[in-house]
C-alpha positions in Angstrom: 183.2 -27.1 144.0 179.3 -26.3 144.4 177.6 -29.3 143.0 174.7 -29.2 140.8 170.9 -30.5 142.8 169.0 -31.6 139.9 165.1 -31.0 140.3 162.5 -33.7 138.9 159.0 -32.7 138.1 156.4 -35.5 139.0 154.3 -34.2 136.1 157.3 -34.9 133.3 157.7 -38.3 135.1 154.1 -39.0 134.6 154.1 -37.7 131.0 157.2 -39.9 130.0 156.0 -42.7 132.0 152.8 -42.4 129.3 154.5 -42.3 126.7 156.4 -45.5 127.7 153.1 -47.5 128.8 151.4 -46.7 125.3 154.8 -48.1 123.5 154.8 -51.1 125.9 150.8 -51.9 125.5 151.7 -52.5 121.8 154.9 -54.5 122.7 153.1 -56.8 125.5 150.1 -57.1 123.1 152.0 -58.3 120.4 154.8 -60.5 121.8 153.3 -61.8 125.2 149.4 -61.3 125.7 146.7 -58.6 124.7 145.2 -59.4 128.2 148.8 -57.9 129.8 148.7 -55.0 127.7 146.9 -52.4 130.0 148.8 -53.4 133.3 151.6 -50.4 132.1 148.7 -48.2 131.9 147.0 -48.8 134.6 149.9 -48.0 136.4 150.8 -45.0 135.2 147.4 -43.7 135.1 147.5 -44.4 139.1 150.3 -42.4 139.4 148.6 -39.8 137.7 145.8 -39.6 139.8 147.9 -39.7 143.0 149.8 -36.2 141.3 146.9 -34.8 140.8 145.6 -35.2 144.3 148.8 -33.8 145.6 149.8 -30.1 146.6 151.9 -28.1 144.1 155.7 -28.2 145.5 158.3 -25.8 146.0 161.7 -27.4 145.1 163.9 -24.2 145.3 163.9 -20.9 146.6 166.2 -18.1 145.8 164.3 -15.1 146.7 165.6 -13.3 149.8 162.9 -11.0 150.3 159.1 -11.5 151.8 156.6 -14.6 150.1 153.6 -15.1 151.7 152.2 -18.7 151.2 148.6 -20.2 150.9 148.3 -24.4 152.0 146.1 -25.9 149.9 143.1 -26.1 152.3 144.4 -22.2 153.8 142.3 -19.5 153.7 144.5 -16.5 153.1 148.4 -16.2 152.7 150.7 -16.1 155.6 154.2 -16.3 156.4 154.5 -19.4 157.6 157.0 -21.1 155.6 155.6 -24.2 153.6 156.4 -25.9 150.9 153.5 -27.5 150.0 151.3 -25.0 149.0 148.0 -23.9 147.1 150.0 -20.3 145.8 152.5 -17.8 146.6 152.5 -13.7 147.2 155.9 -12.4 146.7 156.4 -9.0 147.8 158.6 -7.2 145.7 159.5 -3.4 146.1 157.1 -2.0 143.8 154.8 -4.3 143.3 153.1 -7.8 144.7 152.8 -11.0 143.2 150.2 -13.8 143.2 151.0 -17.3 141.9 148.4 -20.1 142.0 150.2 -23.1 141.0 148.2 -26.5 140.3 148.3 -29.3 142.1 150.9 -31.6 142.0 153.2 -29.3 139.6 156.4 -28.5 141.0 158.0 -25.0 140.9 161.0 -23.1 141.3 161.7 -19.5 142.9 164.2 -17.2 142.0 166.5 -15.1 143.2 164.3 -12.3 141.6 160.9 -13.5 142.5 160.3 -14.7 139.4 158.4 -18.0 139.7 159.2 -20.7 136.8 158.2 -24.5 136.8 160.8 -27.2 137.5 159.7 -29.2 134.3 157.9 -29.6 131.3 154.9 -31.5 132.7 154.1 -28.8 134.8 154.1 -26.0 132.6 151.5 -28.3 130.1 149.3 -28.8 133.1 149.7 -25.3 134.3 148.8 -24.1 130.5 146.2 -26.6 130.6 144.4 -24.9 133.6 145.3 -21.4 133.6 147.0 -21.2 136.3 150.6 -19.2 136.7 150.6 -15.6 138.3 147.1 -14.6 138.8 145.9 -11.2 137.3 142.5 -11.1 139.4 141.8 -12.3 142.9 140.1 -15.8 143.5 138.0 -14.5 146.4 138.9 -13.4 149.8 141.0 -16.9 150.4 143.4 -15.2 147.8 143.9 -12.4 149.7 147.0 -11.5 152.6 145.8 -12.6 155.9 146.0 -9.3 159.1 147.9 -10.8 161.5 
């Protein structure tokens, strides 16, 4: 029996753990002190920041055939194999891929190629920014290195 790995996104941790701190800030303020009732905050918005600082993450890979990947501080893709990375080029039969994924969002790979996020935090941040599969080039860093 295979059993079932299940992915957590650090972006739908961070947006729950919001949510939580702003229910808590009214609780603490209410039944213990108003002077407590940012501590939950704080926190959270600490974590936040630490995210955001971080390198997007591959959490699964499916795809048999050829990625290229781009580190975050990387100029141009290559295929050394990393899993904290800055983007993706997935080489597919007919065509090639770019993905620039934000930092600290966590994403999946398909058997397919097709690149998804592993939660819902992500995808907000990733809407947020415009990031996802990439329809012009960034500059020459965004481009396959000639090894």
């Amino acid at each position: 029996m295979k059993e079932k790995k299940y992915l957590i996104d650090r972006w739908s941790v961070i947006f729950v753990l919001a949510l939580l701190s702003i229910i808590s800030f009214f609780i603490i303020a209410r039944k213990i002190d108003i002077k407590y009732a940012p501590i939950p905050s704080a926190i959270t918005s600490i974590l936040a920041i630490i995210v955001a600082c971080s390198s997007a993450r591959i959490r699964k890979n499916e795809y048999k055939g050829k990625i290229l990947y781009k580190a975050e501080n990387d100029c141009g893709f290559s295929p050394k194999v990393s899993t904290k990375i800055d983007g993706v080029l997935i080489v597919k039969e007919s065509s090639k891929e770019v993905f620039k994924a934000p930092n600290g969002t966590d994403i999946k790979i398909d058997k397919n190629g097709n690149v998804t996020y592993v939660g819902f935090g992500s995808k907000i941040i990733s809407n947020t920014l415009r990031a996802g599969y990439l329809t012009k080039k960034l500059g020459e860093c965004w481009e396959e290195k000639n090894e």
